[in-house]
C-alpha positions as CSV (number, residue, x, y, z in Angstrom):
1,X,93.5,96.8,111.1
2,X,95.0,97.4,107.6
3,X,98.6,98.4,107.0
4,X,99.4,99.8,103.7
5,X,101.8,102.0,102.2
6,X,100.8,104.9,100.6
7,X,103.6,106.9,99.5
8,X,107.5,105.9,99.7
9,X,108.1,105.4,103.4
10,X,104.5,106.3,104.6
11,X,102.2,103.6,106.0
12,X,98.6,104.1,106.4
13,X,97.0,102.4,108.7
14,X,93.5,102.0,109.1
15,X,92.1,101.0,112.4
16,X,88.3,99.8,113.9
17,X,87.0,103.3,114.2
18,X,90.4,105.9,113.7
19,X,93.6,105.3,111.6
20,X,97.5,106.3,112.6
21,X,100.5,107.0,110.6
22,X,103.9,105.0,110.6
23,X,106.4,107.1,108.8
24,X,110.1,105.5,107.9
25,X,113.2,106.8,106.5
26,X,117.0,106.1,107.0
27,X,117.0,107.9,110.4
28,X,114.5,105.8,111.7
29,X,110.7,106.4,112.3
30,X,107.9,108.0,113.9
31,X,104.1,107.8,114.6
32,X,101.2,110.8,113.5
33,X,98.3,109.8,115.9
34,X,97.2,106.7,118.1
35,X,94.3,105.6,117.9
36,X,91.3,105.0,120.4
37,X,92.7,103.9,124.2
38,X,91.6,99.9,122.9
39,X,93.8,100.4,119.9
40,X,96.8,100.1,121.8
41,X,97.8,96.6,120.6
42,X,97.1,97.7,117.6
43,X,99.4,100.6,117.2
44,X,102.1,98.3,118.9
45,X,101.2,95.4,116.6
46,X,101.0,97.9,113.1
47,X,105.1,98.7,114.1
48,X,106.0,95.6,114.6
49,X,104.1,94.3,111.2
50,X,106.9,96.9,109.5
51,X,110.0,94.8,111.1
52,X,109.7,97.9,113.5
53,X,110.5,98.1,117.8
54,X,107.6,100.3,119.3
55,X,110.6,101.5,121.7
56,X,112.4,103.0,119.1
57,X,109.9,105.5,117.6
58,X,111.6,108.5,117.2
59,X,108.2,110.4,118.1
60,X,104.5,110.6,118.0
61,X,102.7,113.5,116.8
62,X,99.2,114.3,117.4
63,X,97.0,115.8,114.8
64,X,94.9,117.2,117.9
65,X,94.1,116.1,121.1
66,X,90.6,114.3,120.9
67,X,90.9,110.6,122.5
68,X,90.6,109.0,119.3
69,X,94.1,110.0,118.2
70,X,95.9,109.9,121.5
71,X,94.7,106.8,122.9
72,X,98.0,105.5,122.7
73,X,100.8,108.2,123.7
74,X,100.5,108.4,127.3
75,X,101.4,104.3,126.9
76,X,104.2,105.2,124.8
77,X,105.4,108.3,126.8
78,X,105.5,106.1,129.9
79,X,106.9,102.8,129.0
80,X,108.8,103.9,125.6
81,X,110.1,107.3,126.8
82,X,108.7,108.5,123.0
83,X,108.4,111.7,122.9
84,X,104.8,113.4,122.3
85,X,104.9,116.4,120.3
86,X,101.6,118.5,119.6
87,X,101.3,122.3,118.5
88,X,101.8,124.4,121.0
89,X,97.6,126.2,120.5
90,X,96.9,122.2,121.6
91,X,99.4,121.4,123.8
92,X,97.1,122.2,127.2
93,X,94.2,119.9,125.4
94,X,97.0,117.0,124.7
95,X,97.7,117.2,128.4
96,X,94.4,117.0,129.4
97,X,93.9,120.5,131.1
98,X,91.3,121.5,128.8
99,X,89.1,119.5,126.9
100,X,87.7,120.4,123.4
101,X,85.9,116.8,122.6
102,X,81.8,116.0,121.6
103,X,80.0,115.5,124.9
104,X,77.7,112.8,125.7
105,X,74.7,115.5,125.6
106,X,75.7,116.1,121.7
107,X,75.7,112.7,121.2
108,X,72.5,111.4,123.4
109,X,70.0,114.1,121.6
110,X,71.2,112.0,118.3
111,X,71.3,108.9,119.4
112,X,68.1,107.5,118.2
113,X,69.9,107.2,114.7
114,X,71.5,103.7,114.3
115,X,74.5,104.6,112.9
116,X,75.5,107.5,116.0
117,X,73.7,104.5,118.4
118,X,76.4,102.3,116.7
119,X,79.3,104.4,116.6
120,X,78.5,105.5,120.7
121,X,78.5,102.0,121.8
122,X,82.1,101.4,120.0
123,X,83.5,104.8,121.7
124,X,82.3,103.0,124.7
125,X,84.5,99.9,124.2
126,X,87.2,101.5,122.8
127,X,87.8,102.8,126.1
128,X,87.4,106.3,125.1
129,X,85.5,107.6,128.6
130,X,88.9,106.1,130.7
131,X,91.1,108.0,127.9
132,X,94.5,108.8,129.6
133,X,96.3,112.5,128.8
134,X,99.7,112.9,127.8
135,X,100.8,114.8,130.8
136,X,104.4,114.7,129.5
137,X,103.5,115.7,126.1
138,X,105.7,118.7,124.5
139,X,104.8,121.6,122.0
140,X,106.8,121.1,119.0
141,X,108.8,123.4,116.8
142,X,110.0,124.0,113.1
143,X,113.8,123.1,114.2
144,X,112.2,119.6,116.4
145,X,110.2,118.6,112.9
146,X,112.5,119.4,110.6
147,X,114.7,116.1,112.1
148,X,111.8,113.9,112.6
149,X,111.3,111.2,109.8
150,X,109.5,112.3,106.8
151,X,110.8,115.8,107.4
152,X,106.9,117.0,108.4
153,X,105.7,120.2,108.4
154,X,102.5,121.6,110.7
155,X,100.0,123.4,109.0
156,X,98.0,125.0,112.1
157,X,94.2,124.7,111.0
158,X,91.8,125.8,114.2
159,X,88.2,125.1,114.2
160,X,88.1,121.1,114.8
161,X,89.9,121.7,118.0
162,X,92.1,125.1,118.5
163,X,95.2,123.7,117.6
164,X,94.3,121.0,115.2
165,X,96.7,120.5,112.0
166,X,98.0,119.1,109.1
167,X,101.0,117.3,108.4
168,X,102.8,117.6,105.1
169,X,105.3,115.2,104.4
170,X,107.0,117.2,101.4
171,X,109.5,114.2,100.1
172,X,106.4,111.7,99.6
173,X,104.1,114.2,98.5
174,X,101.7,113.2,101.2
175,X,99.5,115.0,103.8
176,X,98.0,114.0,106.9
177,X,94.8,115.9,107.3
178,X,93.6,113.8,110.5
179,X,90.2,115.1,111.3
180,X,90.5,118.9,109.2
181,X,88.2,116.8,106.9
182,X,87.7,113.4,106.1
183,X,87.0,110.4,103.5
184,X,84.3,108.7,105.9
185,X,83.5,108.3,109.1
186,X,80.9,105.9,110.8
187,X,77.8,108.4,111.6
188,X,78.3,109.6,107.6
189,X,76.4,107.9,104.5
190,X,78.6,109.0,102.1
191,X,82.5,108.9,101.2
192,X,84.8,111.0,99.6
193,X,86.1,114.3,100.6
194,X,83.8,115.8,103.1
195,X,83.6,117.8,107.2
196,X,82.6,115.6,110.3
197,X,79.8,116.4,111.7
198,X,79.4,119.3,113.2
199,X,78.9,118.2,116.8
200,X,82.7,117.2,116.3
201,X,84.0,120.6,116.2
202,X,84.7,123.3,118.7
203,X,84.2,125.8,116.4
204,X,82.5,124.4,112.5
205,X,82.2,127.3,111.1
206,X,86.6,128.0,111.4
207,X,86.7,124.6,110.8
208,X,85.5,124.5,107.5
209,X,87.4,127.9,106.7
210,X,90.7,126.1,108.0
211,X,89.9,122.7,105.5
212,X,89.4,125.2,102.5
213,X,92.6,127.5,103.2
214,X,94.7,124.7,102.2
215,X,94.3,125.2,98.8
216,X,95.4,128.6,99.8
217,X,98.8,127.2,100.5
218,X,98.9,124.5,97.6
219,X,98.5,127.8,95.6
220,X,101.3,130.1,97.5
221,X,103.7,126.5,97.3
222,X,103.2,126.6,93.6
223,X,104.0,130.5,93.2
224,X,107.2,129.9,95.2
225,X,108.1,126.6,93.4
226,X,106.3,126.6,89.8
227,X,105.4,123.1,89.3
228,X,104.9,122.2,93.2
229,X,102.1,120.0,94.5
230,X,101.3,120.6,98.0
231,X,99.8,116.9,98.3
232,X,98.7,114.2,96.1
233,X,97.8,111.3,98.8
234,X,96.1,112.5,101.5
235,X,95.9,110.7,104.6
236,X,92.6,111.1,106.7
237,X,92.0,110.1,110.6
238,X,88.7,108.4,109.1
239,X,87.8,106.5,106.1
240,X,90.3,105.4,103.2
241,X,93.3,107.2,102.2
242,X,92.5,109.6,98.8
243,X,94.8,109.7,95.6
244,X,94.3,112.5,94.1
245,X,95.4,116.2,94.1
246,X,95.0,118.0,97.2
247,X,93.2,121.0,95.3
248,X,91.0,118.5,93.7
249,X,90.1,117.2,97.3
250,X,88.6,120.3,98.3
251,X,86.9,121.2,95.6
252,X,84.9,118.2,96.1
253,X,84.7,118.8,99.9
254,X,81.3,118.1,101.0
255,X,79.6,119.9,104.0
């Protein structure tokens, strides 16, 4: 586990196989993602690195609902009371009554590579196949957000999972992309912007149609505010945090 921070009051932390978000300001703080089920000490042990009480998070959002990112919030939904806040398109896959995830058949037909063989047997010990839902989880809104720490705003982006998003944090000038692309991920040879593989999503093809309308929006924040960057960290659930331009990030997507 690596805590660092990123942007003013964003912490980026990058775990064995997924990475979560601590974001702090003067009302307090709140969590983007979890981790893998096995990450849980983790998560509790990133917060309390910071000075922070895992009891007084002020929320956890979840990018989407795959196992890797909620590991941890039915833990803190039972013993914290911390509220778990999705979009409302994921709230039934957060809850766990639908599931939108790889299966094992996806993975087994690949297996024979070392890196998927690799990155199956850690799923495996990171608890991911006794994954727990967050049955009291709760869709969020614009008015719930705007309160939150770091002020974040969704961006829904379907295709990874239906209700998969991105978080802008306007004040830092940061984004949390989770899985909508990526800077690296075990199964990949490469880094740098680029799409999980396609096993990954529910839909690729409005996946990678959601990962390229962003610059859409950078574009339409810029008409409305000349001058406006959208992002200029961006905060992936896999591989290293990116400094640059958000436009310049998806220009140099890779498929």
């Amino acid at each position: 586990m690596n805590v660092s921070e990123q942007a003013p009051g964003v912490f980026f932390v990058e775990g064995p196989a997924s990475n979560w978000l601590i974001v702090r300001d003067d009302s307090g703080f709140m969590l983007i993602d979890g981790g893998y089920p096995a990450d849980r000490d983790l998560v509790l042990g990133s917060i309390r690195e910071l000075g922070l009480e895992p009891a007084e998070a002020k929320a956890m959002l979840i990018s989407h609902g795959h196992v890797d990112h909620t590991g941890s919030a039915a833990y803190f939904s039972r013993t914290f009371g911390t509220p778990i806040l999705c979009s409302p398109e994921e709230l039934a896959h957060v809850q766990g009554k639908v599931k939108h995830q790889v299966t094992l058949v996806q993975v087994l037909v690949r297996a024979w590579r070392p890196r998927v063989f690799r990155w199956m047997l850690h799923v495996i010990k990171a608890k991911a196949l006794q994954a727990e839902p967050a049955t009291q989880a709760a869709a969020w809104t614009v008015e719930t957000l705007k309160v939150l720490p770091g002020k974040p705003e969704a961006i829904l982006l379907p295709g990874h999972t239906p209700g998969n998003v991105a978080l802008l944090l306007p004040a830092a000038q940061a984004i949390a992309v989770g899985d909508t692309f990526v800077s690296g991920h075990p199964i990949s040879t490469r880094s740098g912007p680029q799409m999980l593989h396609k096993m990954y999503h529910s839909d690729p093809a409005a996946a990678l149609v959601s990962a390229q309308s962003l610059a859409l929006a950078n574009s339409l924040a810029t008409v409305r505010s000349p001058g406006a960057v959208l992002a200029k960290v961006i905060l992936p659930g896999h591989g290293p945090a990116l400094h640059m331009p958000l436009a310049d990030a998806l220009s140099a997507l890779q498929t």
